[in-house]
C-alpha positions as CSV (number, residue, x, y, z in Angstrom):
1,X,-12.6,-14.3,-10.7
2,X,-11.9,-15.8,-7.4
3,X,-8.3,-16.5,-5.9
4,X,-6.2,-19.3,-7.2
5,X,-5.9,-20.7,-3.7
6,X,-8.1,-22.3,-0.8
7,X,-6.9,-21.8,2.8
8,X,-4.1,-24.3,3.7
9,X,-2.9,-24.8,0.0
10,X,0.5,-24.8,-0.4
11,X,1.5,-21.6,-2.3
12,X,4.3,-23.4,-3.8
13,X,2.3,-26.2,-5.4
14,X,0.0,-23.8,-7.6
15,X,-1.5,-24.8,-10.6
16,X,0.1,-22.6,-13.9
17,X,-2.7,-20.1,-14.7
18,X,-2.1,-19.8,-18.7
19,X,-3.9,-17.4,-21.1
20,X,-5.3,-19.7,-23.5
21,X,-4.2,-19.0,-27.3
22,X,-1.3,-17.1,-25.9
23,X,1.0,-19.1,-24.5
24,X,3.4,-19.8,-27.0
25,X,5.8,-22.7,-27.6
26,X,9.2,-22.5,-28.3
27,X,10.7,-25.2,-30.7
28,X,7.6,-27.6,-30.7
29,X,8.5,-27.7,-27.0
30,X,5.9,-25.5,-23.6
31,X,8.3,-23.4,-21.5
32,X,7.7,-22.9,-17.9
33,X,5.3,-20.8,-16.6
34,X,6.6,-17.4,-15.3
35,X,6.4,-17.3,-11.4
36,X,4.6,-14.3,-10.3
37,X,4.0,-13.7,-7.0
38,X,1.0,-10.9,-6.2
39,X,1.1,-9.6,-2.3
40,X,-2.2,-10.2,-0.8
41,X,-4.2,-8.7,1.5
42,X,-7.4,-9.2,2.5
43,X,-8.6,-5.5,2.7
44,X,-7.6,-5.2,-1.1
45,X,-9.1,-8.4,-2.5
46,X,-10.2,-6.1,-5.6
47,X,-7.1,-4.9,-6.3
48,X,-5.3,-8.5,-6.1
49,X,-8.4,-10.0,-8.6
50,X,-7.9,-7.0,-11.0
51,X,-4.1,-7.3,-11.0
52,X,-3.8,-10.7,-11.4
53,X,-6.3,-9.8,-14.2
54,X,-4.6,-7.2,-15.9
55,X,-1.0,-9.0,-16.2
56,X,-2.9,-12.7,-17.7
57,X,-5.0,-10.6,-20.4
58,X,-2.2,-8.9,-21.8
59,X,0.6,-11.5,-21.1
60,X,2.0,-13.7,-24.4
61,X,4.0,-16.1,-22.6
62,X,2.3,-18.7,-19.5
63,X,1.7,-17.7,-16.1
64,X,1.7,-19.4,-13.1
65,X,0.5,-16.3,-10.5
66,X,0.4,-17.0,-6.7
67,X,-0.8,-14.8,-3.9
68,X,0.9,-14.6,-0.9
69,X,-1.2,-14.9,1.9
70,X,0.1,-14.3,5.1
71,X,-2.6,-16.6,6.8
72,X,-1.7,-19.8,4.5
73,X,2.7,-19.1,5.5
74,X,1.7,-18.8,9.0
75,X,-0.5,-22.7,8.6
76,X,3.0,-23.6,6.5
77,X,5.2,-22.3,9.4
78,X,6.9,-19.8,6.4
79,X,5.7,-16.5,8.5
80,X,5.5,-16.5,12.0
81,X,6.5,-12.6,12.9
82,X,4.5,-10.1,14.4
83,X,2.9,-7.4,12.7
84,X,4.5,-4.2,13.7
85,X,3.0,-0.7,13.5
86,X,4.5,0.9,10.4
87,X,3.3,-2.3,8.2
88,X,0.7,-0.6,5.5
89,X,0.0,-3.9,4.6
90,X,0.3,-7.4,5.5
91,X,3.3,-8.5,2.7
92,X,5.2,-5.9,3.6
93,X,7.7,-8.4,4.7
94,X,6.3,-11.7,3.7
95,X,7.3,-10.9,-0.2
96,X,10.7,-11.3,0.7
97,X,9.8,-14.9,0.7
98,X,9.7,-14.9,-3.1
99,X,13.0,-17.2,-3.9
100,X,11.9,-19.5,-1.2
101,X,8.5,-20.3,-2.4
102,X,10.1,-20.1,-5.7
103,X,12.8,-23.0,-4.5
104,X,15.6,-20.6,-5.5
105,X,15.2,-21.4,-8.9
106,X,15.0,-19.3,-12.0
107,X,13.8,-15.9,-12.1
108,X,10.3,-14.9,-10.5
109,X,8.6,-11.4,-9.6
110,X,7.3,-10.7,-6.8
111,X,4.7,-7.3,-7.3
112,X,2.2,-5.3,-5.3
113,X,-1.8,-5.7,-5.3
114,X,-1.9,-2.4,-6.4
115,X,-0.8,-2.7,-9.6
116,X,-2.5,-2.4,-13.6
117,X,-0.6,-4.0,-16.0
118,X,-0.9,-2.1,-19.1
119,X,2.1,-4.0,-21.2
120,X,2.8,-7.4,-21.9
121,X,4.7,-9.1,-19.2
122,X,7.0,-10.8,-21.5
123,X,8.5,-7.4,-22.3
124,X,9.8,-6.9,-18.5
125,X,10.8,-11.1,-18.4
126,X,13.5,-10.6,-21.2
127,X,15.1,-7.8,-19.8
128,X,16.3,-10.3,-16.8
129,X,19.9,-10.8,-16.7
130,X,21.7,-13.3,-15.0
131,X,24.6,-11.5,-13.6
132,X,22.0,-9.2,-11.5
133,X,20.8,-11.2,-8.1
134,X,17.4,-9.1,-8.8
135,X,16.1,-6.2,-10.8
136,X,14.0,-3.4,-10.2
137,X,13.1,0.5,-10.8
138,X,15.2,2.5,-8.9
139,X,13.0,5.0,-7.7
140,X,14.4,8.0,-6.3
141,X,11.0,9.0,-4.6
142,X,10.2,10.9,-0.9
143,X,6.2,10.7,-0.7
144,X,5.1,14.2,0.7
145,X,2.0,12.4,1.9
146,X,1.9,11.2,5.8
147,X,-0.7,8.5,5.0
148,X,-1.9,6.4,2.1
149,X,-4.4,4.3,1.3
150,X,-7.4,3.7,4.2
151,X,-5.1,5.7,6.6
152,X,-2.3,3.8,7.1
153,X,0.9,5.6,8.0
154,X,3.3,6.7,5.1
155,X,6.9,5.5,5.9
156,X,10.1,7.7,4.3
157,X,13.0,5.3,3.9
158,X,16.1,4.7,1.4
159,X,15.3,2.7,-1.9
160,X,11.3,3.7,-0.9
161,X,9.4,1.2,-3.4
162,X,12.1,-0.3,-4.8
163,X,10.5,-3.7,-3.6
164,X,7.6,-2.8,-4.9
165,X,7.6,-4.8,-8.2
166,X,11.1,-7.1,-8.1
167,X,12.6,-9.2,-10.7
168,X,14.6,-12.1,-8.3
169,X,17.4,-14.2,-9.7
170,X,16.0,-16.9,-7.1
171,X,19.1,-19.0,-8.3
172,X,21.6,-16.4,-7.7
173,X,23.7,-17.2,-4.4
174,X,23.2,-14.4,-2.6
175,X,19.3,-14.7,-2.5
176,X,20.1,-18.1,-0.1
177,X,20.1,-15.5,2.4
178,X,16.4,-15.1,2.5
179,X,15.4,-18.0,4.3
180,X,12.5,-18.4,6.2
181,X,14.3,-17.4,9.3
182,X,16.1,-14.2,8.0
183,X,12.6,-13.1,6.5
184,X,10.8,-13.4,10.2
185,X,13.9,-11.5,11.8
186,X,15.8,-9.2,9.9
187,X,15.0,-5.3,10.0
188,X,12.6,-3.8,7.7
189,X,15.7,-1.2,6.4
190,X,17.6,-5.0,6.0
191,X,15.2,-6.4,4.0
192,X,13.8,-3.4,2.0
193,X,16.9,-1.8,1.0
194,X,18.1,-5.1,0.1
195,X,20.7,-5.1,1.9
196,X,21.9,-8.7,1.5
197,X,23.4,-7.4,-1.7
198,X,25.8,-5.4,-3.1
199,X,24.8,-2.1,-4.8
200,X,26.5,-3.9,-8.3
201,X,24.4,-7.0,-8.0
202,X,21.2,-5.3,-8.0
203,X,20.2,-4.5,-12.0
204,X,17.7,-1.7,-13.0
205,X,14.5,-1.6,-15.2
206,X,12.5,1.2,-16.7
207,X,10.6,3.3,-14.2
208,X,7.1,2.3,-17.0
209,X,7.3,-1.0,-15.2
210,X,6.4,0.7,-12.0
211,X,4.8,3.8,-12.9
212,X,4.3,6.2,-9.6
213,X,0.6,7.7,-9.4
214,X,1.5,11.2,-8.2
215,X,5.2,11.2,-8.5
216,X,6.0,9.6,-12.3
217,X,4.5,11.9,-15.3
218,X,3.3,11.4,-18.6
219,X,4.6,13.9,-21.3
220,X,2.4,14.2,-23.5
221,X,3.2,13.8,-27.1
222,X,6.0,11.3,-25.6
223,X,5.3,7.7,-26.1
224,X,7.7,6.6,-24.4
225,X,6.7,7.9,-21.0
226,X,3.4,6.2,-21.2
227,X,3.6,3.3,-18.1
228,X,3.9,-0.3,-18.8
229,X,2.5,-0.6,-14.9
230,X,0.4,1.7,-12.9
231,X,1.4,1.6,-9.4
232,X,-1.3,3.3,-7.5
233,X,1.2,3.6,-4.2
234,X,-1.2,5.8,-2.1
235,X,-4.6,4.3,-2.9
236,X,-6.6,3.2,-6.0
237,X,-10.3,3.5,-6.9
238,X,-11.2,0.5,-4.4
239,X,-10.5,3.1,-1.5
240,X,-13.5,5.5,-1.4
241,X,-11.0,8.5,-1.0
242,X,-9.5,7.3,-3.8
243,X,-11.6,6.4,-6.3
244,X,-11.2,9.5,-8.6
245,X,-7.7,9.2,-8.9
246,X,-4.8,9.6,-11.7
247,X,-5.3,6.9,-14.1
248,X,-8.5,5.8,-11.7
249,X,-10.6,5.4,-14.5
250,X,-8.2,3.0,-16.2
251,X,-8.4,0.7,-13.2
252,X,-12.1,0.8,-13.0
253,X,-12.4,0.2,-16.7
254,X,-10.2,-3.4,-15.5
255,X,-12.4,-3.7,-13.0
256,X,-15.6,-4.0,-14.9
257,X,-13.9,-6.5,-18.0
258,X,-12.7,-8.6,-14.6
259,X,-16.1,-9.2,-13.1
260,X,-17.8,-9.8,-16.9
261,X,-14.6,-12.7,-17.0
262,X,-15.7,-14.0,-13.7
263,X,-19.0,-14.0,-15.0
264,X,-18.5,-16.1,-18.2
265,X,-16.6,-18.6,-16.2
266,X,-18.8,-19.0,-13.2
């Protein structure tokens, strides 16, 4: 399945991505496709394709999913910062450019590559609420870890993955504040802690929607604890030290029903 964009496309001009036979109508009438907004990079192309995947397959309403590519905002003059040491990856400030490519209307999410959606997307969309200027699960999570993934170096901060999978109210006032120019300048404790906002104004979703490999546990005999979304935060199966992880074999199970989809349409 390759990406939905060329270089130099306009991430904001994406075509919907729908699941056909799925996307229902409400009153006679096609509601707009759900913005999601995948963080890209290229040393994880696998994990974008298979979550991109994973949240179309199971997802009953229409999706219009975008990657954000740091090479295509730096053509579009969205992202023109340097990369400084302590970035794992290269979103880890360019997500905050979800309302703006979103043009701070309606709700969007912005999530992780490293994600396996395991519930239906619509689920999480109808818990938005309006008074909230975003949404998220409110970890309260200190990795023990000093490095994650292919080596890179594992940062302890306030609201740690928080931004991680976000629900934005990208019409809510307050989000005006991350223009492109804020997004390029502002801190990494600004942006992260979301601290454009008041504590009130930022809403809260179950911690299944962003389910923590090695931190978040399933009881067993408990339904209820079983995640909606596997974030695999310190590496997933398409890192070679990782590949026999918690809940790997779930991912690699995605990964195979991905490349036979690719297949049938190529």
């Amino acid at each position: 399945m390759s990406s939905l964009h060329s270089n130099g496309v306009d991430v904001r001009k994406s075509d919907p991505t729908k699941i056909n036979g799925n996307a229902h109508s409400i009153n006679g009438t096609n509601p707009k496709p759900f913005k999601i907004f995948i963080g890209y990079d290229p040393r994880e192309d696998v994990a974008y394709e298979v979550c991109r995947y994973s949240l179309l397959k199971r997802s009953s309403i229409p999706l219009e999913v975008t990657p954000i590519k740091q090479s295509e905002l730096r053509k579009q003059c969205l992202y023109w910062r340097e990369r400084g040491k302590l970035e794992s990856t290269e979103f880890s400030f360019s997500r905050f450019l979800t309302p703006h490519l979103a043009n701070y209307e309606g709700w969007a999410m912005f999530v992780d590559c490293d994600f396996l959606y395991l519930g239906d997307i619509k689920e999480l969309r109808d818990m938005v609420d309006d008074k909230y200027a975003l949404m998220c699960v409110q970890h309260d999570y200190t990795p023990k870890e000093t490095t994650k993934m292919d080596g890179a170096v594992q940062t302890v901060y306030p609201r740690k993955n928080w931004s991680s999978m976000v629900l934005y109210n990208c019409g809510h006032p307050k989000n005006k504040a991350l223009s492109p120019e804020v997004v390029n300048s502002e801190s990494g404790a600004f942006l992260h802690r979301f601290m454009w906002l008041e504590d009130e104004e930022i809403g809260e979703v179950p911690f299944l929607w962003n389910f923590l490999v090695g931190h978040n546990k399933v009881v067993e005999g408990d339904p209820a604890t079983f995640p909606k979304a596997i974030h695999y935060t310190l590496g997933g199966p398409w890192f070679e030290a990782w590949k026999d992880c918690e809940f790997g074999d779930l991912w690699l199970k995605e990964l195979e029903e991905c490349k036979k989809a690719k297949e049938k349409v190529g």
